[in-house]
KEKE-3310 file (N, C-alpha, C; in steps of 0.2 Angstrom, whole numbers, plus 5000, padded with zeros to 4 digits):
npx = (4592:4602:4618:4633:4645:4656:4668:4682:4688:4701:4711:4729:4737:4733:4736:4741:4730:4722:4717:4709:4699:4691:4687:4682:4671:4662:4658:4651:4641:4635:4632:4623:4609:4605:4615:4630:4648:4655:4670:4685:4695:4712:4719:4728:4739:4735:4741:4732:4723:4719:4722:4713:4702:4714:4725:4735:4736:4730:4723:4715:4703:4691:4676:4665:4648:4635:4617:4604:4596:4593:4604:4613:4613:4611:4625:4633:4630:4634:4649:4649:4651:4661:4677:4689:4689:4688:4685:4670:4662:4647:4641:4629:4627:4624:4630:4645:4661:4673:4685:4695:4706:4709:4713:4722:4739:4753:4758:4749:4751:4764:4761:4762:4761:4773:4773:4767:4776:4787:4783:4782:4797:4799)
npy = (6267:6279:6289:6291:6302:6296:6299:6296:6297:6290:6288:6289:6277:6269:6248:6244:6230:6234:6246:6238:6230:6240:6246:6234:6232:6245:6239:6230:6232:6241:6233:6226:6228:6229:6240:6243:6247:6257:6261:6262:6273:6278:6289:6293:6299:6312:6330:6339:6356:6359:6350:6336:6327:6328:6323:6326:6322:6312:6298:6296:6289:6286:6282:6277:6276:6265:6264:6264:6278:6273:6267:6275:6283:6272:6269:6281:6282:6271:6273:6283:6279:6272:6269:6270:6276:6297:6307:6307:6311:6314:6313:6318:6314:6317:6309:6296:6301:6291:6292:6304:6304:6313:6314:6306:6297:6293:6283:6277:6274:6280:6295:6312:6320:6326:6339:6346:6341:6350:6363:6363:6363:6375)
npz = (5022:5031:5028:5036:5043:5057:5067:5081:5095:5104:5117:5120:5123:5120:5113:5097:5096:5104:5100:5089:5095:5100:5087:5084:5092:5089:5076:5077:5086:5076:5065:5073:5070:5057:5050:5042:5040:5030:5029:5035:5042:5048:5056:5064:5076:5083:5091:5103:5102:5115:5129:5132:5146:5153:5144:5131:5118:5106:5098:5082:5073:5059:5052:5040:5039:5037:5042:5050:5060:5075:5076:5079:5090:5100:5097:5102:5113:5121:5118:5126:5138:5138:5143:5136:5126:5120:5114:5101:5086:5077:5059:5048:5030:5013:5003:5002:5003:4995:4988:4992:5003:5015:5027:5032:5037:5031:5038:5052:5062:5068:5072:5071:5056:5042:5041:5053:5061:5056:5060:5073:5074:5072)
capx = (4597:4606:4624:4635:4653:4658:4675:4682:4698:4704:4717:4734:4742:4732:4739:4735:4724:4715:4713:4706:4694:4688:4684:4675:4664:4659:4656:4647:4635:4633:4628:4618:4602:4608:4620:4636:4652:4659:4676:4687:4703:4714:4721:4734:4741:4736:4740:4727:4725:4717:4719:4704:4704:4720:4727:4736:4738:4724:4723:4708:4697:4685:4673:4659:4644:4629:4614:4598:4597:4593:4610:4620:4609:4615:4633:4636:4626:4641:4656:4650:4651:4668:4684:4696:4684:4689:4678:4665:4657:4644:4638:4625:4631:4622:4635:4652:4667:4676:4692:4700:4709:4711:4718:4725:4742:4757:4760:4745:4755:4768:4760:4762:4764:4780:4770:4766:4783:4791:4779:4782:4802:4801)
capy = (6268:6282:6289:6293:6300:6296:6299:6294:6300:6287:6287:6286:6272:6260:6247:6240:6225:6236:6249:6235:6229:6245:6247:6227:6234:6248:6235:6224:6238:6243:6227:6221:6230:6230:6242:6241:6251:6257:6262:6265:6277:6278:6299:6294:6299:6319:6332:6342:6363:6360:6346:6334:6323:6329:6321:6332:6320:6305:6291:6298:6283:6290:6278:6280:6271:6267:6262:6267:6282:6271:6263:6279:6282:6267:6269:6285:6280:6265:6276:6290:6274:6267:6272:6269:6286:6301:6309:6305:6314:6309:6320:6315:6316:6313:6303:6297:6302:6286:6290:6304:6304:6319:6318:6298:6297:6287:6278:6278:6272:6285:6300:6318:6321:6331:6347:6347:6342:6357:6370:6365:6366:6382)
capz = (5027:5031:5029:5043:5045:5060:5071:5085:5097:5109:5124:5114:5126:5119:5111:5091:5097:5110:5096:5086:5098:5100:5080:5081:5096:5086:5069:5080:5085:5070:5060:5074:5066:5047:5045:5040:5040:5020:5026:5042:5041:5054:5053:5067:5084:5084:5098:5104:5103:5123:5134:5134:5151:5154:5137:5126:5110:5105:5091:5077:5069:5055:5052:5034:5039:5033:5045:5054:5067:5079:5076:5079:5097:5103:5099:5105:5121:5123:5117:5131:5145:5136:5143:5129:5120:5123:5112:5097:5084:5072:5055:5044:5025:5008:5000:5005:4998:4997:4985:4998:5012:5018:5034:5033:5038:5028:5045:5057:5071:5069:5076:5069:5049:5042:5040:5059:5063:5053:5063:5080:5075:5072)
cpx = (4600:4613:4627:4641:4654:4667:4675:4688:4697:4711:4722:4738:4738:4737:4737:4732:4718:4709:4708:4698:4688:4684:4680:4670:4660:4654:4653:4640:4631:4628:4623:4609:4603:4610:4627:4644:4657:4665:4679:4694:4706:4718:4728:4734:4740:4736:4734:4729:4724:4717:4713:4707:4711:4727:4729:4738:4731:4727:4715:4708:4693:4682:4666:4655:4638:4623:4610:4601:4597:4599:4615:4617:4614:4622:4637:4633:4632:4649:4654:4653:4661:4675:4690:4693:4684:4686:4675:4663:4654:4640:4635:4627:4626:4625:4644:4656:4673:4681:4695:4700:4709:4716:4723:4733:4747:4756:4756:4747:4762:4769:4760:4764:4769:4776:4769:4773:4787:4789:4781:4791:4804:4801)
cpy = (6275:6282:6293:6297:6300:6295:6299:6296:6295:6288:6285:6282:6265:6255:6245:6237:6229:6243:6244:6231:6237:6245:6240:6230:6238:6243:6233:6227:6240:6236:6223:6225:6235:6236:6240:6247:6251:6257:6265:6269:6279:6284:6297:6298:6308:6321:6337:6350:6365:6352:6344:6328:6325:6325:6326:6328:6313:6303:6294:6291:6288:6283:6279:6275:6271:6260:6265:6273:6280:6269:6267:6282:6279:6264:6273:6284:6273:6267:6280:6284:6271:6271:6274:6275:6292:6306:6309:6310:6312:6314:6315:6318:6313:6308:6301:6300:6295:6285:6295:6301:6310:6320:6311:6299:6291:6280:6280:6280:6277:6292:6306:6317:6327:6336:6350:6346:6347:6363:6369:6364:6371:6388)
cpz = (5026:5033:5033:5043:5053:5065:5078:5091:5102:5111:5118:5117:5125:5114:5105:5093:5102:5105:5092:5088:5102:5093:5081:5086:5093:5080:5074:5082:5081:5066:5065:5072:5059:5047:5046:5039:5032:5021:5034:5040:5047:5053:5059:5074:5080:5091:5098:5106:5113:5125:5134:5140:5153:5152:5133:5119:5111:5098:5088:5073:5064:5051:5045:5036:5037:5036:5047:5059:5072:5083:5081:5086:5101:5102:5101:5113:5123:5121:5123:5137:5143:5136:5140:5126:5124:5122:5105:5092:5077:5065:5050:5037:5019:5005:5001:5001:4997:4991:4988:5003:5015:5023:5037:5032:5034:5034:5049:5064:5074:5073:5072:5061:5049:5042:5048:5063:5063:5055:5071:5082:5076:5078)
residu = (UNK:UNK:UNK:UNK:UNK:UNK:UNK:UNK:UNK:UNK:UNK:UNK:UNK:UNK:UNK:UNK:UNK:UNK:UNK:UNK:UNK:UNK:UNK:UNK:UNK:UNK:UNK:UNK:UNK:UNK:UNK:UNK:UNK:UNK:UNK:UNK:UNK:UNK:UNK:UNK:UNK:UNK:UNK:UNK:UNK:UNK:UNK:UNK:UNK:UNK:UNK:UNK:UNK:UNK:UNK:UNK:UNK:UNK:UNK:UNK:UNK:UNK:UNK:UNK:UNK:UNK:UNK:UNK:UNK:UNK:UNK:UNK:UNK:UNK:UNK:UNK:UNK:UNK:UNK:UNK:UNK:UNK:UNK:UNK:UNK:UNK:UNK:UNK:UNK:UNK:UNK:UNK:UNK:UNK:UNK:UNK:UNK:UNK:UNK:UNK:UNK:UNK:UNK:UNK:UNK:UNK:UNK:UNK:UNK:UNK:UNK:UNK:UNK:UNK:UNK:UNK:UNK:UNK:UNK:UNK:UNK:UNK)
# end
């Protein structure tokens, strides 16, 4: 099997349960021809340097997976059609990194970190 990272930007008016049923459609995708998802990190509500759809902030999902290429096909082929997805992107990777964060927010659902706050005061 192959490893994945992939992320994800959704509409930021969803609600947690609608985010959550977003992340089980993907797991369900996923595991219906053996693979599996190692690790989901949610990076939080960012704004965007352009307008996408005429959105200027999304909700990031980062998702470590590890599954067939067939798998990652046919999930990027039902995120292009899924309205709650704003935009997708999938990199293929040797090995995870599974003890940072990088970009994982204290508080998901909060929105922007202090260092972002303190630049766009200035």
């Amino acid at each position: 099997m192959k490893l994945y990272e992939h992320t994800i930007i959704t509409k930021p008016n969803l609600t947690k349960s609608q985010l959550e049923e977003v992340h089980n459609s993907l797991k369900s995708l996923i595991e219906k021809n053996s693979g599996k998802i190692i690790k989901i990190e949610e990076w939080g509500m960012l704004n965007f340097s352009q307008p996408i759809k005429k959105t200027k902030k999304g909700f990031y999902s980062h998702l470590k997976i590890e599954c067939p290429g067939e798998n990652i096909l046919e999930l990027e082929k039902n995120e292009s059609i899924n309205s709650s997805i704003l935009r997708f992107l999938t990199v293929k990777v040797k090995k995870h990194d599974l003890e940072s964060n990088y970009f994982t927010l204290k508080n998901p659902q909060e929105g922007l970190t202090n260092k972002t706050k303190d630049n766009e005061t200035k």
